[in-house]
N, C-alpha and C positions, 0 to 999 in steps of 0.2 A: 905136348903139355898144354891143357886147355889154361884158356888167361883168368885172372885171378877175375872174382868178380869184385866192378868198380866198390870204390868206398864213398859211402851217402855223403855227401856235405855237411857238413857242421853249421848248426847256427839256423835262423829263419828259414835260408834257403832250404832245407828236410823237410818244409811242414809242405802238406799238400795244397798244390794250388785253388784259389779262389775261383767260385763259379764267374766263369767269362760276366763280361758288363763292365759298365762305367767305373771305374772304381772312385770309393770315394773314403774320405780322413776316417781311422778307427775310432776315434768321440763320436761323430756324427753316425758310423753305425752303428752303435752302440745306444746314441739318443733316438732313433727311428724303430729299434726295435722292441717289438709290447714287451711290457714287462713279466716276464713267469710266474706261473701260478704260483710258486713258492714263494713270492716277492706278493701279489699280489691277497691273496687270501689272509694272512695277517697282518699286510697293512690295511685294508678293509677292516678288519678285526682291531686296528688301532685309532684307526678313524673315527669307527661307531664308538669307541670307549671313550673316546677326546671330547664328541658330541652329546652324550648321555647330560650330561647339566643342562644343556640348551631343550633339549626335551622335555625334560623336567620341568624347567620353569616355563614352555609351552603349555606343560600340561597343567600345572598344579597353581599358576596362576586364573587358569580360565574352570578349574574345576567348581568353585560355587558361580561361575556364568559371568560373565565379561562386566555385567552390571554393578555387581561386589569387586571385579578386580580395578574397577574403577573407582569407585569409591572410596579404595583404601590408596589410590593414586592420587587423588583429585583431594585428601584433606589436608586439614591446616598441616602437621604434625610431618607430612611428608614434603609439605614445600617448604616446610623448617630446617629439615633436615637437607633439603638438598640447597637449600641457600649456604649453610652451617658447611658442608662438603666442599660445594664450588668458594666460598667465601676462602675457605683452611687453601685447596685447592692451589688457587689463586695467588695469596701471599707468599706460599712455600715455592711456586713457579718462579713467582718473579724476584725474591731472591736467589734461588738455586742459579738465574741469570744472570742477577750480577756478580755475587761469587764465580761462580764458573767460569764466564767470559773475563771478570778480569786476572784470575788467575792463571787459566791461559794465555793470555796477552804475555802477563807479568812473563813466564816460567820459558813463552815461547821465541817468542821476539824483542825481549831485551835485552840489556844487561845485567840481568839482576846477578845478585852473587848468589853460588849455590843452586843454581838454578834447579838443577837433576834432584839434589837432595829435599827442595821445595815440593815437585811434582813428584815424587812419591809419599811425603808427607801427607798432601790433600788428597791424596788419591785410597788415603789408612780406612776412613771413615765406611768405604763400603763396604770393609767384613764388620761391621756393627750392627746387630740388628736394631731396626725401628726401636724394641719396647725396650732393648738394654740403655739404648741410648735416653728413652724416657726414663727410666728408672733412676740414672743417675743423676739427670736433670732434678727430678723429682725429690730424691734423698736427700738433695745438697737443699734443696729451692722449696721446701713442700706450697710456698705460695704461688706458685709457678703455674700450676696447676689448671686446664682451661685450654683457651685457645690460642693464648701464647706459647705455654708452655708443648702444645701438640705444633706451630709453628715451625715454635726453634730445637726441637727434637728433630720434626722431620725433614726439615732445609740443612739441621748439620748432616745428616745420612743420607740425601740423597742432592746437595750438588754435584759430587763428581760424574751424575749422570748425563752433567753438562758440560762440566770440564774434558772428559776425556772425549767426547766424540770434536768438541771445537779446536781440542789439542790437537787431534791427530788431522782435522779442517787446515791448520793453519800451515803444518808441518807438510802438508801436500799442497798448500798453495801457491801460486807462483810470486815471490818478496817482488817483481820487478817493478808491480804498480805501485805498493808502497811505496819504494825507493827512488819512482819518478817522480809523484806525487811531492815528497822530502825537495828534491831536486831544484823542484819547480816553486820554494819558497812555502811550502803550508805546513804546519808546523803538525806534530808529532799526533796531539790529541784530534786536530779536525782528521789529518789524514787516518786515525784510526777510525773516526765516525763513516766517515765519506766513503774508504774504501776497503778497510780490513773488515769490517762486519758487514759490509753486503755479502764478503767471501764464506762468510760464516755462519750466515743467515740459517741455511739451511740445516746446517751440524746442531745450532743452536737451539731450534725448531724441536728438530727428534729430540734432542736431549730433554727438552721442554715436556715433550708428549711422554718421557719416558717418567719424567718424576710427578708429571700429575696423575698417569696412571696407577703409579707407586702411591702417591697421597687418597687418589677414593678408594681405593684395593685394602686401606691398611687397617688392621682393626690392632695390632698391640697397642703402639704408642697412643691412640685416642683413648682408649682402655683404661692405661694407667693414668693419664692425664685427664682421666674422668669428661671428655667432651662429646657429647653426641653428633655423630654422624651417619651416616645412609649407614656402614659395617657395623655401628653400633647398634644403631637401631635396629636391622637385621637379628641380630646377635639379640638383641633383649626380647624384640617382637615371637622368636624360636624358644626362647628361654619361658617365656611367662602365657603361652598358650599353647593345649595341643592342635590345636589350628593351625596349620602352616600354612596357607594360601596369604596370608597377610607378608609374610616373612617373603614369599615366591614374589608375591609382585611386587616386595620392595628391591627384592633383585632384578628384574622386571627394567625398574626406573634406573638401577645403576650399571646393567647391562646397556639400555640406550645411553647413558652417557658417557662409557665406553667408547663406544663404535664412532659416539657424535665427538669426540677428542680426536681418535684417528684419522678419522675423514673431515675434519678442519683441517690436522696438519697436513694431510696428504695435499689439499684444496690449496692451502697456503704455501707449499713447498710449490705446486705447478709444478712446469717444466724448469725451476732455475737450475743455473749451469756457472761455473765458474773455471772451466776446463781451459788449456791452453791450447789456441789450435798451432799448428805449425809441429813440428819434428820438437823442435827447442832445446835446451839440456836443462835439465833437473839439477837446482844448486842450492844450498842453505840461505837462508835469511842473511843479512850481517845485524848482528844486533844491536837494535837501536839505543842508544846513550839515556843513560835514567836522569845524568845530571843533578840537580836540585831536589828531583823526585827520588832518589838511591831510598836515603833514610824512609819518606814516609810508603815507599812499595813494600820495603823488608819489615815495616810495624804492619802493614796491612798481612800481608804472608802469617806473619808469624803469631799475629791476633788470631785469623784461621784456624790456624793450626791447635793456637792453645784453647779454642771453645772445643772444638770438633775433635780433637784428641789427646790434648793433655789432662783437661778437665774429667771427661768419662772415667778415662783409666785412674785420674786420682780418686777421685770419689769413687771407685771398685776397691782400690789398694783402701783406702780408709774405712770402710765398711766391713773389710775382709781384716782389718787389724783391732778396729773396734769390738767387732761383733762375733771374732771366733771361739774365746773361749767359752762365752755364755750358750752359742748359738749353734757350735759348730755338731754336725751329725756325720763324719767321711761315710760309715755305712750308706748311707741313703744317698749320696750324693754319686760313690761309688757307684750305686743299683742304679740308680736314673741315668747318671752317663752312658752304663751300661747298654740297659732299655734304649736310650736314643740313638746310639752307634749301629744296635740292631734294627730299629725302626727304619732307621737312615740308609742302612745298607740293603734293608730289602726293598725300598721304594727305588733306592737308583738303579739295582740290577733288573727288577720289573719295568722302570723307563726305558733304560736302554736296550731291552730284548724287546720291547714295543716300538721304541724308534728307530730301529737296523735296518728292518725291511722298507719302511717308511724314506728314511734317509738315502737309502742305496736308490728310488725308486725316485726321488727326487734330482738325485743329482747323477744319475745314467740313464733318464727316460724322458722325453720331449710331449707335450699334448695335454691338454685338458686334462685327462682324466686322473696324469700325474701330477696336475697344478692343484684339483682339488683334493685330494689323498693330502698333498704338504697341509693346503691351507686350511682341511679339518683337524687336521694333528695340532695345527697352531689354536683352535678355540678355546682350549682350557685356559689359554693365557689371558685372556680378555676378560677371564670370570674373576672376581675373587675369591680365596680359600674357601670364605663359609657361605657360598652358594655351592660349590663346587661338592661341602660334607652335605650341606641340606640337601642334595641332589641325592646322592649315595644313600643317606639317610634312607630319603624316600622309596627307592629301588629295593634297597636291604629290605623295610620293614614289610615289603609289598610281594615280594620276589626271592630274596632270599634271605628271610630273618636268622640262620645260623649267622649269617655274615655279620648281623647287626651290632654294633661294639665291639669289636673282634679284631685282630692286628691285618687279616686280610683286608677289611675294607678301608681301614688305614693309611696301608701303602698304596693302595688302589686309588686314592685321595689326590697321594702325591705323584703316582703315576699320571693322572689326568693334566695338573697343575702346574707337572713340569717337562713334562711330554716334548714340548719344543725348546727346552734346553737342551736334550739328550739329542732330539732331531736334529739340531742345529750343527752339531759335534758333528754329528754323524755325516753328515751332507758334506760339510767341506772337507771332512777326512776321505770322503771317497773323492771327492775333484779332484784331492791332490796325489792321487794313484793314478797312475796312466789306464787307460781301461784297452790299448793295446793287447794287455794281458790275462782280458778276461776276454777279448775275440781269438787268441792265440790257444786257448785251453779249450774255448769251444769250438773253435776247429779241430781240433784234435781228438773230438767225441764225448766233452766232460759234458754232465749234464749241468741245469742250472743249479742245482743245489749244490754240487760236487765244485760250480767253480764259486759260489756264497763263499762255501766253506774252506775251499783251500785258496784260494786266488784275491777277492775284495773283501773280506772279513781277516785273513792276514796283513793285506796292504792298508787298511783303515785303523788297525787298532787301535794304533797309539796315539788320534784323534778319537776314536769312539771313547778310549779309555780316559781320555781329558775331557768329554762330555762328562759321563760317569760320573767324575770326581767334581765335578760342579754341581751336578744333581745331586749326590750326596750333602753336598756344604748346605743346599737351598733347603733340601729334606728336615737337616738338624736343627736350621733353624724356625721352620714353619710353625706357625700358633693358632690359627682361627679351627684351621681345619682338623688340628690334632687335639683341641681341645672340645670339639663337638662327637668326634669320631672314634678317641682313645678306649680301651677297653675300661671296665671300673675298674677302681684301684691302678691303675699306670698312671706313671708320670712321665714326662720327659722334662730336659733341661729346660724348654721354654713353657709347658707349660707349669713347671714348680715357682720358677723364678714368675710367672702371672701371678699365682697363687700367693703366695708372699707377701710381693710390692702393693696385692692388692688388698692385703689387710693391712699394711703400713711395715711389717717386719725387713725393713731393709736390710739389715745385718745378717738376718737369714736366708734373703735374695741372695746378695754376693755372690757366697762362693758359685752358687749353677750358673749364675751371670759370666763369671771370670772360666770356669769350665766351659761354656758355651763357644767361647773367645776362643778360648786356646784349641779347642779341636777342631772348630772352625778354622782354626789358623794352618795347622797341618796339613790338610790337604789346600789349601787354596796356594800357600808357599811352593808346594809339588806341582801345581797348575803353572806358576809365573814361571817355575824352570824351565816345564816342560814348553812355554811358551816362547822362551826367551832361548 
């Protein structure tokens, strides 16, 4: 009786052995090996679409010849505007500082009561956009109006840019210095100067660069607040000539103060390091005694809290009860929500099938050529919206006029704009797949598409798919660009609610203001779950 033949082994051991050689960790082969042309030709393809604005204003500021694009650089009108920018800038930075850092402090390292219920309080204000937030400033305050009024708009909406990166600074920092610091006799507030915010310096920094980039990027809130700035003036300079080389090289000037914000803070961050050396163990804060200071930390909180979000939403609820019966249209409001959910939905699905291959190629491929593919995917972010349409603009009318006001070049907009938010998802959804099992499928003869599609686009999703739904939020509420780019006759949520506040009809703003909110609110809730 011949013997049975053996039974394969179960498990790794069945796959076929590795070609003889060194062996070395599955990441590391995985980041040594070129990326596949499937990977490669439409991240290329996402690249060049990310840099088309930067081209553009290459091209279309030097088209009447360097001489003209100087001269529209070099007059009064534009160093008006960019003092007017860096001036707004400036004040909105350095409160978002002090808000931010002392909220942290307060929420992190104390004792304040409620503490949790506080840091998600301050933290409400980011699903707000810029112009909603002006709007109701505006409605309650119409004398507000100016460069106050675009101040205290844009500091309520954008300090949590500084709060949460110092939150999560302090929350990783090691309490020991503090608490020696305490020990050794120095009292509460020097030890927070001396040694809590060197720790923080640098969280403080980016949050810093993040909300000044947010303040010259921003054209609603200066808009309704009627104050000219470098977007504004963009935005008018497009509007009141067919000329556009004027409009290019004012993007030009806000493009270099861009890059010149980044590379200060990079410059200023240096090498600092705040890292514990030694093994150590990782322990909580003990939370420092408020004392004396209890009562005036929980009025400072709760002041906060009541400009930056009890105010907004009251003044939505009063406008939306004032103004419904005279004002209200559900048709039209119904259509526009409509319109924008579709608008929304087709720029996040075009991001994220633009940022996949990008993403994958980032975060499974080592070298140069995979550093600059990320780093072109990231230019659209350094633009603002309405260089980013004036670019598209210009391409559509030159290249492909069917495209021109048309919902393709629309989402194509938002594609470019938000490109490294989808990439971003994407990238760290694929880190956190083991990529063992994308060297186990290609051993086995899959090809590269075959293991895209069944092996790291199954193992990523449900981070690509919480990119997605970010993209989507940022789509719904974008303005500069959807309202240079929109088909005629469309509206969407943001641009109805421009329209409106900007003839003064508040009461008929609302309801798109208050719909704006709440669909923005749905998906970002689905985000913190999926986060949490």
């Amino acid at each position: 009786m011949p013997a049975p033949d053996p039974v394969p082994p179960a498990g790794p051991a069945a796959l076929p052995p590795r070609p003889s050689g060194p062996q070395a960790p599955a990441g590391r082969l995985s980041a040594e090996r070129r990326p596949p042309a499937v990977l490669v030709v439409p991240a290329l393809a996402a690249a060049v679409f990310a840099l088309l604005p930067l081209g553009y204003l290459a091209v279309r500021s030097l088209e009447r010849g360097p001489a003209f694009a100087w001269q529209v650089v070099a007059n009064e009108r534009t160093a008006e505007l960019l003092g007017r920018s860096l001036g707004l800038a400036a004040v909105v930075v350095t409160a978002s500082l002090l808000l931010g850092i002392s909220l942290a402090w307060l929420t992190v390292r104390t004792a304040l009561p409620a503490a949790r219920a506080w840091s998600v309080l301050v933290t409400l204000p980011l699903a707000v956009p810029s112009y909603v937030a002006a709007f109701a400033w505006l409605s309650a305050f119409p004398d507000l109006a100016g460069f106050t009024g675009s101040a205290l708009a844009l500091t309520l909406v954008s300090f949590p840019y500084v709060y949460l990166p110092v939150t999560a600074s302090l929350r990783g920092a090691d309490p020991a210095q503090e608490e020696v610091s305490r020990s050794l006799g120095t009292g509460a507030l020097r030890t927070f100067w001396r040694v809590t915010l060197p720790q923080v310096r640098p969280a403080a920094a980016g949050g810093a660069v993040l909300v000044a980039l947010y303040v010259l990027s921003d054209f609603g809130a200066v808009s309704l607040m009627r104050y000219d700035t470098f977007t504004r003036g963009i935005y008018t300079s497009y509007r009141a000539s067919f000329d556009r080389t004027p409009a290019a090289a004012l993007s030009v000037v806000l493009v270099v103060m861009t890059v010149a914000l980044v590379a200060a803070e990079a410059r200023t961050r240096g090498r600092a390091g705040h890292a514990r050396t030694g093994t150590g163990t990782a322990r909580p804060a003990v939370a420092a005694p408020l004392g004396r200071w209890r009562v005036p930390a929980l009025a400072w909180c709760a002041a906060v809290t009541a400009v930056a979000v009890v105010t907004p939403l009251a003044t939505l609820g009063y406008w939306l009860a004032v103004g419904n019966s005279a004002t209200s249209d559900p048709a039209r409001l119904l259509e526009t929500a409509g319109t924008t959910l579709g608008v929304a939905a087709a720029g996040a699905l075009l991001t994220t099938l633009l940022a996949l291959p990008v993403g994958v190629i980032a975060a499974r491929h080592r070298g140069r050529a995979a550093h600059l593919l990320e780093q072109s995917a990231y230019a659209g972010h350094a633009l603002p919206g309405i260089t980013v349409a004036l670019s598209l603009v210009f391409f559509a009318v030159r290249y492909a006029e069917p495209l021109y006001q048309d919902y393709p070049l629309l989402v194509c907009a938002y594609a470019v704009l938000f490109l490294p938010v989808a990439v971003a998802g994407t990238r760290a959804a694929v880190l956190q797949s083991p990529p063992v099992l994308e060297d186990v499928a290609r051993s086995l003869g899959r090809s590269p598409l075959r293991v895209l599609r069944e092996v790291t686009v199954p193992l990523a999703a449900p981070g690509v798919a919480a990119g997605a739904a970010l993209t989507f939020v940022v789509c719904m509420k974008e303005l500069p660009a959807t309202l240079l780019l929109r088909p005629t006759g469309m509206d969407t949520l943001a641009t109805r609610l421009w329209t409106e506040t900007g003839t003064g009809s508040f009461a008929a703003a609302a309801p798109y203001a208050a719909a704006l909110i709440l669909l923005a609110a749905v998906p970002s809730y689905l985000l913190g779950r999926h986060r949490t």
